[in-house]
Kinemage of the C-alpha trace (Angstrom):
@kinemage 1
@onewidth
@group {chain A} dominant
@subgroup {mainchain}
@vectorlist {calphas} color= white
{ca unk a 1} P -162.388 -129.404 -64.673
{ca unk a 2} L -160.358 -129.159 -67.831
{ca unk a 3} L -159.619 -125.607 -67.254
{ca unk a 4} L -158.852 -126.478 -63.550
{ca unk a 5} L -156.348 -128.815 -64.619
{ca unk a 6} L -154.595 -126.070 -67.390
{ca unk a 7} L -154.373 -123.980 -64.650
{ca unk a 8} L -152.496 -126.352 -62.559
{ca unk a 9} L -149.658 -126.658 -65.443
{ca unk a 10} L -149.174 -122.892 -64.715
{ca unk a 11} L -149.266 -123.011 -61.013
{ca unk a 12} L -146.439 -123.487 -58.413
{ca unk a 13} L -148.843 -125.239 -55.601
{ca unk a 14} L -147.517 -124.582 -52.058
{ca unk a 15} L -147.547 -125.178 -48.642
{ca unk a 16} L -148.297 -122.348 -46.005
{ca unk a 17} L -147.279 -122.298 -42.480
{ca unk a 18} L -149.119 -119.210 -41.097
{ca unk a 19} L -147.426 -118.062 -37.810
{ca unk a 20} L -147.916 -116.140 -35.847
{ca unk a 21} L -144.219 -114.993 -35.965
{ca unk a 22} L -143.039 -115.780 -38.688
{ca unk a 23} L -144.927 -117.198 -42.319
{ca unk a 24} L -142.769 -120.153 -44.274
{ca unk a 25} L -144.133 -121.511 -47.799
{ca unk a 26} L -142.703 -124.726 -49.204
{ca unk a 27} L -143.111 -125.700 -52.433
{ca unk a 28} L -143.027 -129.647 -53.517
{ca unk a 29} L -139.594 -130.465 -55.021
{ca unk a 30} L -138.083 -127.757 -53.891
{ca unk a 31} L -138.693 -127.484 -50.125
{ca unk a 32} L -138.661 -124.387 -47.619
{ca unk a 33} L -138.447 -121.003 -50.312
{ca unk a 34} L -139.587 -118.357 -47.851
{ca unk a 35} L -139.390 -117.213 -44.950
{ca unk a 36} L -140.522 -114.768 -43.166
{ca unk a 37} L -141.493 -112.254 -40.345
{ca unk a 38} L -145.387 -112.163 -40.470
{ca unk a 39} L -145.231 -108.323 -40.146
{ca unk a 40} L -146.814 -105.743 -42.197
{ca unk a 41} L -146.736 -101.844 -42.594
{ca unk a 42} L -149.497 -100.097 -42.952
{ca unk a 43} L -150.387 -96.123 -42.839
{ca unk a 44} L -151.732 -95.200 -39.525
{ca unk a 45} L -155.876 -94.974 -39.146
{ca unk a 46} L -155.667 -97.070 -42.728
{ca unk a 47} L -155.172 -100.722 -44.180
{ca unk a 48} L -153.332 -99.348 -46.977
{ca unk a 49} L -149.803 -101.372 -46.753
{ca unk a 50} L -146.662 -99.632 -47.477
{ca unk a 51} L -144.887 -100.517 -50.549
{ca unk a 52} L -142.535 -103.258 -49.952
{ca unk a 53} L -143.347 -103.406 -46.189
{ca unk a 54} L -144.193 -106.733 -45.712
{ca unk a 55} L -142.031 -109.657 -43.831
{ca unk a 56} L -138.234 -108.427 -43.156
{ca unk a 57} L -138.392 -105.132 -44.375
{ca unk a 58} L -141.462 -104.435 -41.862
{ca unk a 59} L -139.911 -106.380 -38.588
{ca unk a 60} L -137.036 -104.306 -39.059
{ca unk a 61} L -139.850 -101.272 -38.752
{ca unk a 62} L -141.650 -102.612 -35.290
{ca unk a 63} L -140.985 -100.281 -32.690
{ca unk a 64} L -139.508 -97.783 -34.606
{ca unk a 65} L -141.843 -96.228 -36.960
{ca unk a 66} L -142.964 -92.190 -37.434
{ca unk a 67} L -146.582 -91.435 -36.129
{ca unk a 68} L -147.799 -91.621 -39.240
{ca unk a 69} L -146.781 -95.669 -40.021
{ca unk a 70} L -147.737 -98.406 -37.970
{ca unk a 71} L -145.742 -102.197 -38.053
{ca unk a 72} L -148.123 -104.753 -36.941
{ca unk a 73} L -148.569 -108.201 -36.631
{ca unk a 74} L -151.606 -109.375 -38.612
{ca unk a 75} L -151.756 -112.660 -36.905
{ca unk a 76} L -152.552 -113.497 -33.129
{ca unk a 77} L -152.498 -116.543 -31.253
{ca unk a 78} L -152.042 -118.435 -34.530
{ca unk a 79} L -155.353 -116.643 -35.878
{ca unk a 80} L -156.305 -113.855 -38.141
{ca unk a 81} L -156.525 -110.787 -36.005
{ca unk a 82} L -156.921 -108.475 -38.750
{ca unk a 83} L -158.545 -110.100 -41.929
{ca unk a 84} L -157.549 -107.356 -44.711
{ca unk a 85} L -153.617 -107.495 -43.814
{ca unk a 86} L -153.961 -110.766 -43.566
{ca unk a 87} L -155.067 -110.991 -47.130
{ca unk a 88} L -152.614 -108.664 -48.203
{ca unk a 89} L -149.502 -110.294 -46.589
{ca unk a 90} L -150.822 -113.792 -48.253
{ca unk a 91} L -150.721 -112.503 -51.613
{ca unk a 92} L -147.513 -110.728 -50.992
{ca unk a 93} L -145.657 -114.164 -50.080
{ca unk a 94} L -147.761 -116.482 -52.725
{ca unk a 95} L -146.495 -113.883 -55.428
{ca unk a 96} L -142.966 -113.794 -53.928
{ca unk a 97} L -142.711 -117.545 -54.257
{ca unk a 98} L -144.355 -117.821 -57.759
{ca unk a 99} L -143.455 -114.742 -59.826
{ca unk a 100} L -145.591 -115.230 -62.651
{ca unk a 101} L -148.855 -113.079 -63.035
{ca unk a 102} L -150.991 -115.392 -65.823
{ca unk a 103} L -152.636 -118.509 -64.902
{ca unk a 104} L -151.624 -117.588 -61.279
{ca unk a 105} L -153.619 -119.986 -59.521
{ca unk a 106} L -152.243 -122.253 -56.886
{ca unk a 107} L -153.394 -124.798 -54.548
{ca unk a 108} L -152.481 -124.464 -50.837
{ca unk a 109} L -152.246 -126.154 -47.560
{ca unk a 110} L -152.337 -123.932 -44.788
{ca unk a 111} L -151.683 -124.950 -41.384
{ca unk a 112} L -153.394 -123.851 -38.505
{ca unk a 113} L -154.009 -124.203 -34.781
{ca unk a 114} L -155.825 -127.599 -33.503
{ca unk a 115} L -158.285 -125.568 -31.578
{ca unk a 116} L -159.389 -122.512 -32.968
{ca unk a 117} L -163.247 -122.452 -34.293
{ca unk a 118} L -164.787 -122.827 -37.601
{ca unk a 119} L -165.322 -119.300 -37.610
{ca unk a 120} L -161.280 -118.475 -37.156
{ca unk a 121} L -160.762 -121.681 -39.539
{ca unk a 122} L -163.084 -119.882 -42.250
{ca unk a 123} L -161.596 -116.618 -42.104
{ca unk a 124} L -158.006 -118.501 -43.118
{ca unk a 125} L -159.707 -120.104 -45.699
{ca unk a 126} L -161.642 -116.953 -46.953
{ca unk a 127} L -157.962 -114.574 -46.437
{ca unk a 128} L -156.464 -117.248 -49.245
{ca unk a 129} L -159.080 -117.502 -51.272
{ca unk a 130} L -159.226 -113.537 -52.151
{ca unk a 131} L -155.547 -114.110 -53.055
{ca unk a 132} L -157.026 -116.203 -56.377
{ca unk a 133} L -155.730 -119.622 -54.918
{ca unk a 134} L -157.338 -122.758 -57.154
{ca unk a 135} L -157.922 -124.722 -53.738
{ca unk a 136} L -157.446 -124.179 -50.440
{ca unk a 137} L -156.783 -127.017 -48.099
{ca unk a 138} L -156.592 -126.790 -43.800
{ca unk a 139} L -154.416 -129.413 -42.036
{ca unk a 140} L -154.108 -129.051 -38.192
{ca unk a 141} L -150.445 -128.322 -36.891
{ca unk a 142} L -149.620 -131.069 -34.542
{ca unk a 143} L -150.401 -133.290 -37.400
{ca unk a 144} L -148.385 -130.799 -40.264
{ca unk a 145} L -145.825 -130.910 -37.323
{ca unk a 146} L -145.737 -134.711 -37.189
{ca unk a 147} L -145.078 -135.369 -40.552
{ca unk a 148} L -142.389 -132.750 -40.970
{ca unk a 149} L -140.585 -134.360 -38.200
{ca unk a 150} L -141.093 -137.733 -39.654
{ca unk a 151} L -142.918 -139.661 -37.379
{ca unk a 152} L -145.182 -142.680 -38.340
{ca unk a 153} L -148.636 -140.823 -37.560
{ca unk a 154} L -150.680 -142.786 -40.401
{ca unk a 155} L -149.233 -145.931 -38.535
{ca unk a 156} L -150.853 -147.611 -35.801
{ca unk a 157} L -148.823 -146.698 -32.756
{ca unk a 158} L -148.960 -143.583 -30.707
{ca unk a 159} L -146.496 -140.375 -31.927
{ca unk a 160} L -146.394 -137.415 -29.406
{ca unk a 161} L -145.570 -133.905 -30.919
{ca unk a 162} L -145.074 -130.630 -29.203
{ca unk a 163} L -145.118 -127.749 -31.488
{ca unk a 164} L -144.373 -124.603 -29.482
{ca unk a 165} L -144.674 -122.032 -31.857
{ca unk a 166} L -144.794 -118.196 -31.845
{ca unk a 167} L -148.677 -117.503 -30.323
{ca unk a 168} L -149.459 -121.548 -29.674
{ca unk a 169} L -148.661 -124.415 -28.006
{ca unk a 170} L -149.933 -127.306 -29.909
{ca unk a 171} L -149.935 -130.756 -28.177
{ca unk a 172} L -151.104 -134.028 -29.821
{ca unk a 173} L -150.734 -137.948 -29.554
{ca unk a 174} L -151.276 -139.357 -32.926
{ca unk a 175} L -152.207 -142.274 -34.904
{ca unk a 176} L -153.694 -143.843 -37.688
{ca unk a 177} L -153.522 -140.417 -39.455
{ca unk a 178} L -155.120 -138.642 -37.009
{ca unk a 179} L -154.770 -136.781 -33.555
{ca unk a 180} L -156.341 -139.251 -30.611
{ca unk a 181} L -156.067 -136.516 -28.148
{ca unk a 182} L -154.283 -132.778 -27.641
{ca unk a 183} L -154.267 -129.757 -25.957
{ca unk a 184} L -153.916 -126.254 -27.805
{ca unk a 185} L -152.933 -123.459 -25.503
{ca unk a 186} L -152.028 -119.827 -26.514
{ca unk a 187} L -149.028 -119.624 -24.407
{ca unk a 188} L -145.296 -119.493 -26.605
{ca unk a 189} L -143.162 -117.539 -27.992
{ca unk a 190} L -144.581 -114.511 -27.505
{ca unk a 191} L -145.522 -115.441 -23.999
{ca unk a 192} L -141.766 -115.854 -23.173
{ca unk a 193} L -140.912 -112.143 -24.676
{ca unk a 194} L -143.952 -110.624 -22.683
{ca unk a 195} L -142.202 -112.377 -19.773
{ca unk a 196} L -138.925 -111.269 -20.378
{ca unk a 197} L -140.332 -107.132 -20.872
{ca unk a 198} L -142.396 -107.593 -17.375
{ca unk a 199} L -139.062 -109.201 -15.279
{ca unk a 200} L -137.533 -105.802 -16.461
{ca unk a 201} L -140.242 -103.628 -15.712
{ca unk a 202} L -140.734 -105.331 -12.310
{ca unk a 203} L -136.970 -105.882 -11.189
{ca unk a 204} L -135.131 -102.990 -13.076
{ca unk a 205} L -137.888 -100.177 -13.691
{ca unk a 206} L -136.753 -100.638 -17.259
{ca unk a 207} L -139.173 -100.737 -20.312
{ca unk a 208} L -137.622 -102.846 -23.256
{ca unk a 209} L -139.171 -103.388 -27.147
{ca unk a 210} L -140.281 -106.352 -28.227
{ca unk a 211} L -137.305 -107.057 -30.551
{ca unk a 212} L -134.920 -106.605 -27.239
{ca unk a 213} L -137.197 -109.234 -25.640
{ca unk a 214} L -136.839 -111.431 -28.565
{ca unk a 215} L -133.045 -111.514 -28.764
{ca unk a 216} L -132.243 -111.764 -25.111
{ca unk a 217} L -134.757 -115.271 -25.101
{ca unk a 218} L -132.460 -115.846 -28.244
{ca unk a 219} L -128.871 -114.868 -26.664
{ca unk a 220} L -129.522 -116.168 -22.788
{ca unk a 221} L -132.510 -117.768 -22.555
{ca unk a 222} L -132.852 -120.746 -20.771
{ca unk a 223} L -135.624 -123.685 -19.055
{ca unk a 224} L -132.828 -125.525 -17.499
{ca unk a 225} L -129.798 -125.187 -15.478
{ca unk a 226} L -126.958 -124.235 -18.413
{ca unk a 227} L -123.220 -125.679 -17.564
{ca unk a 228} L -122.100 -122.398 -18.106
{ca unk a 229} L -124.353 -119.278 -17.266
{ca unk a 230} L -124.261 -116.629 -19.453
{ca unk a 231} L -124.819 -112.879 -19.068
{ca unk a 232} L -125.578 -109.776 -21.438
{ca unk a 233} L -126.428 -106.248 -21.396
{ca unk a 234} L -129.827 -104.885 -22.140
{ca unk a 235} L -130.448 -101.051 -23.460
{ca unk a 236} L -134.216 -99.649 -23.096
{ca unk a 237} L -135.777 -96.678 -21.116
{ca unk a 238} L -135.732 -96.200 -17.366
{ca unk a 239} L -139.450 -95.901 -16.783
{ca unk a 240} L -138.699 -93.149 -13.651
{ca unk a 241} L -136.045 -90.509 -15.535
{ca unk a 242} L -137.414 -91.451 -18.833
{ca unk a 243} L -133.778 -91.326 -20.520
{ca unk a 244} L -132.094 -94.513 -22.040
{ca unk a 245} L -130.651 -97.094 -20.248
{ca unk a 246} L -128.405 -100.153 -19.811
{ca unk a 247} L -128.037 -103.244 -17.678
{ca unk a 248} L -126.325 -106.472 -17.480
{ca unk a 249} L -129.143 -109.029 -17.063
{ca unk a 250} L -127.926 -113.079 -16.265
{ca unk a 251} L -128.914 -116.127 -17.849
{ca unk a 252} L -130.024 -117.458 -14.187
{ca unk a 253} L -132.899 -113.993 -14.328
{ca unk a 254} L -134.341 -115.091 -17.749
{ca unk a 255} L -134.888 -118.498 -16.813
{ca unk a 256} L -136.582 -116.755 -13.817
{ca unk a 257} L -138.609 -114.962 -16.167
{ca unk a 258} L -139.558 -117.878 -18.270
{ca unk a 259} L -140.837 -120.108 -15.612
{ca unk a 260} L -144.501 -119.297 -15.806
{ca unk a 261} L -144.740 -119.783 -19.385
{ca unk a 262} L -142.790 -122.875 -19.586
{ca unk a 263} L -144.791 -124.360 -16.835
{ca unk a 264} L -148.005 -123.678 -18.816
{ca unk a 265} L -146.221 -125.731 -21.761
{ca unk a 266} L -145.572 -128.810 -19.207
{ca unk a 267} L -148.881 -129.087 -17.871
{ca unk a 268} L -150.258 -129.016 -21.567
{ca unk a 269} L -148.337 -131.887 -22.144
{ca unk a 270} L -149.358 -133.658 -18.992
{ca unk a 271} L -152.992 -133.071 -19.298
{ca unk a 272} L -152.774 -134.512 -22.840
{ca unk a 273} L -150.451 -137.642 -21.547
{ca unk a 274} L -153.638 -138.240 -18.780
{ca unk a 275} L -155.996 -138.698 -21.381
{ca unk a 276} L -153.935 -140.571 -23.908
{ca unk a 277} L -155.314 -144.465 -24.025
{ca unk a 278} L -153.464 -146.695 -22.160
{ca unk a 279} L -152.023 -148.813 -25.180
{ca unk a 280} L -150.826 -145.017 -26.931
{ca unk a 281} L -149.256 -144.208 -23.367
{ca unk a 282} L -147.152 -147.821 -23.625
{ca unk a 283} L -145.981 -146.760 -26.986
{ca unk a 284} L -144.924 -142.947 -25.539
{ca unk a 285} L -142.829 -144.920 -22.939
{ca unk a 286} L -140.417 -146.017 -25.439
{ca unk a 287} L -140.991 -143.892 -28.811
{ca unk a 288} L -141.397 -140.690 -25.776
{ca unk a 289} L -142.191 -137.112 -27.623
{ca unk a 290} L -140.944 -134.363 -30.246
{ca unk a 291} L -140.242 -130.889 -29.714
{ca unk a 292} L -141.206 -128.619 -32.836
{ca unk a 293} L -141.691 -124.951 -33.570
{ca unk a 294} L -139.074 -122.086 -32.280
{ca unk a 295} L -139.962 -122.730 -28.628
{ca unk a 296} L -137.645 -125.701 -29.024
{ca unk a 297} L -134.950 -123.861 -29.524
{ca unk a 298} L -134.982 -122.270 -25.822
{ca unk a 299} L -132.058 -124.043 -23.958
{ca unk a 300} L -133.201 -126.279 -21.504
{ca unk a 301} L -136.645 -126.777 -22.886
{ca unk a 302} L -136.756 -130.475 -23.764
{ca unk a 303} L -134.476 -131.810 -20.446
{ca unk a 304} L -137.003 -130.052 -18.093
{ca unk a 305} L -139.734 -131.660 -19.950
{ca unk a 306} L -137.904 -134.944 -19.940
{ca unk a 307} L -137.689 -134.174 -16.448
{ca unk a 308} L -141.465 -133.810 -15.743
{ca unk a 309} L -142.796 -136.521 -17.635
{ca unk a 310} L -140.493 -139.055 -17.323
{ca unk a 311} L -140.616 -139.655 -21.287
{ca unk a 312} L -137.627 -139.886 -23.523
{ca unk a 313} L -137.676 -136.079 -25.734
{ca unk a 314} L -136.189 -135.433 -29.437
{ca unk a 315} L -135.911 -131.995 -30.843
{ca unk a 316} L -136.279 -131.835 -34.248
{ca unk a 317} L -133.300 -131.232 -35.931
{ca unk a 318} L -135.035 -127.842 -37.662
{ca unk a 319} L -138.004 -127.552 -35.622
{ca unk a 320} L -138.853 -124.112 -37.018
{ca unk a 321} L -139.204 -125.782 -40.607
{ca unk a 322} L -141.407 -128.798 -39.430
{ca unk a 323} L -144.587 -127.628 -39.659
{ca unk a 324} L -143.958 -126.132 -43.331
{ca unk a 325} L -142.340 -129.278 -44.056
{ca unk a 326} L -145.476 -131.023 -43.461
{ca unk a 327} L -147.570 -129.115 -45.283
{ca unk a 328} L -145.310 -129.953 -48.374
{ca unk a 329} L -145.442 -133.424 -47.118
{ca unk a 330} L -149.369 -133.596 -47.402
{ca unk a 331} L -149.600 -131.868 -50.669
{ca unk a 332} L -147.576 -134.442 -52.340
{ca unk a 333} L -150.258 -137.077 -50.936
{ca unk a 334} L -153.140 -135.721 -50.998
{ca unk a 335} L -155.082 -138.408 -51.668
{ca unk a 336} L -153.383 -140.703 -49.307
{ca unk a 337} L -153.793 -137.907 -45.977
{ca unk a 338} L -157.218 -136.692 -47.232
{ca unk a 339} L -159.283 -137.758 -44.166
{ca unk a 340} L -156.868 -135.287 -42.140
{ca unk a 341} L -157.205 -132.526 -44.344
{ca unk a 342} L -159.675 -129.990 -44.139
{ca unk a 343} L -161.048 -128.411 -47.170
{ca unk a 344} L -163.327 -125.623 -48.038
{ca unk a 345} L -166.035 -127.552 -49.216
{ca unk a 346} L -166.223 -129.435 -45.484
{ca unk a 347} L -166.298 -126.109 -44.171
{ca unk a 348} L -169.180 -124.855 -46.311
């Protein structure tokens, strides 16, 4: 224990929001420190990373590497897809943020998805530990989510988030510290670009990358009616010559595109407003819900939702930070947010 604690004087401890997009670390006192594209390069056939391909340098890679390289995304629908990258990304970004390489042994908080199993929760916990973490703590988004955005979960009243993030959807109504009822769904961000590259298949016969996908949801992008429509030209490959190719796409098309996946989003949110309690409902009448995560950002997203429930809807001001804020927010009280945290131990 002794030891433990001379360790600790030597340690940066951290927060970890694993995304699947993107991975963001904050460290207490000093808030968000990295972030990054949860992207690795590897050799093809091989899990041997490339030097210095991890995060931007890799993104900028997807879609463009030599046979003999492979960019991939390590995480899937908010869980490990491939354990040893994983690992190796973790320890990448836990050395980034704390440089030293003696007594190197933080604790962490790492967020992850309200409804994946104990064997996709275990894996996380395992992936961290190989990284020679002193403790490894799991907290559940929605609630990392709530507390980044500031809302009064440990209180007794009922606090809706939304965290639409890059391969979930995480839906909760909170209180007293913990989620009363949600509804985890692995349709977001990612969803929304797969949407965008089959509208162009299917109306234009035109294949784009996922990074075109990505920026047109960014550019034009829309869930709503915009007071101004907006247009902008996409380049890919005509899938019948095979030679590269250009079109001017509208904003009205890509909200089009978007419908199915932002419809999945609203009925997560109504099936978890059905079985909220009717004195948690009262409170959502007034207090209403939170947007989180990059979803929020897509134009439109939180008037159509207004629109559907009925329920007043706040974006957080940087939802893409929220859910790594909250994870520094819990690591500064442990003790007090203990009976939402997950540890290793309860999972052995």
């Amino acid at each position: 224990m002794i030891f433990d604690n001379i360790l600790g004087l030597f340690s940066i401890d951290m927060g970890i929001d694993l995304g699947t997009a993107n991975t963001l670390v904050c460290v207490q006192g000093e808030g968000i420190v990295l972030n990054e594209p949860s992207v690795v390069a590897v050799r093809k056939g091989t899990n041997r990373v490339l030097d210095g391909a991890i995060g931007l340098a890799a993104k900028e890679m997807l879609g463009k590497t030599p046979g003999s390289i492979v960019a991939i995304r390590p995480m899937k629908n908010g869980v490990i897809a491939d354990f040893d990258i994983t690992q190796a990304m973790l320890a990448y970004f836990i050395k980034k943020v704390q440089k030293r390489t003696y007594f190197y042994r933080p604790r962490v908080v790492i967020a992850v998805p309200s409804g994946i199993t104990a064997v996709e929760k275990r894996a996380v916990i395992n992936a961290a530990e190989r990284t020679s973490v002193r403790r490894v703590y799991l907290i559940e988004e929605p609630i990392a989510a709530g507390m980044g955005a500031g809302l009064p979960i440990m209180e007794p009243v009922g606090s809706m988030i939304v965290d639409v993030g890059g391969g979930t959807t995480e839906v909760a109504v909170m209180s007293l510290g913990g989620i009363v009822t949600s509804e985890s769904i692995r349709i977001a961000g990612d969803e929304m670009d797969e949407a965008i590259i089959q509208y162009m298949k299917r109306t234009y016969n035109m294949m784009i990358g996922e990074q075109t996908s990505e920026r047109v949801k960014i550019e034009i992008g829309s869930a709503y009616p915009l007071e101004q429509e907006r247009t902008m030209i996409v380049k890919g490959r005509d899938l019948m010559a095979g030679l590269p190719r250009k079109v001017e796409i509208s904003s009205e098309e890509i909200r089009e595109a978007l419908r199915e996946p932002v419809n999945a989003i609203i009925e997560a949110i109504k099936m978890t407003l059905e079985r909220t309690a009717p004195e948690l409902a009262a409170d959502l009448v007034d207090r209403g819900l939170t947007l989180a995560g990059g979803g929020a950002l897509l134009r439109g997203l939180d008037k159509v939702i207004a629109q559907e429930t009925g329920l007043p809807v706040c974006v957080d001001p940087d939802p893409l930070t929220a859910v790594a804020r909250g994870t520094g927010v819990f690591l500064e009280n442990l003790d007090r947010y203990s009976k939402a945290i997950e540890s290793e131990e309860d999972e052995g």
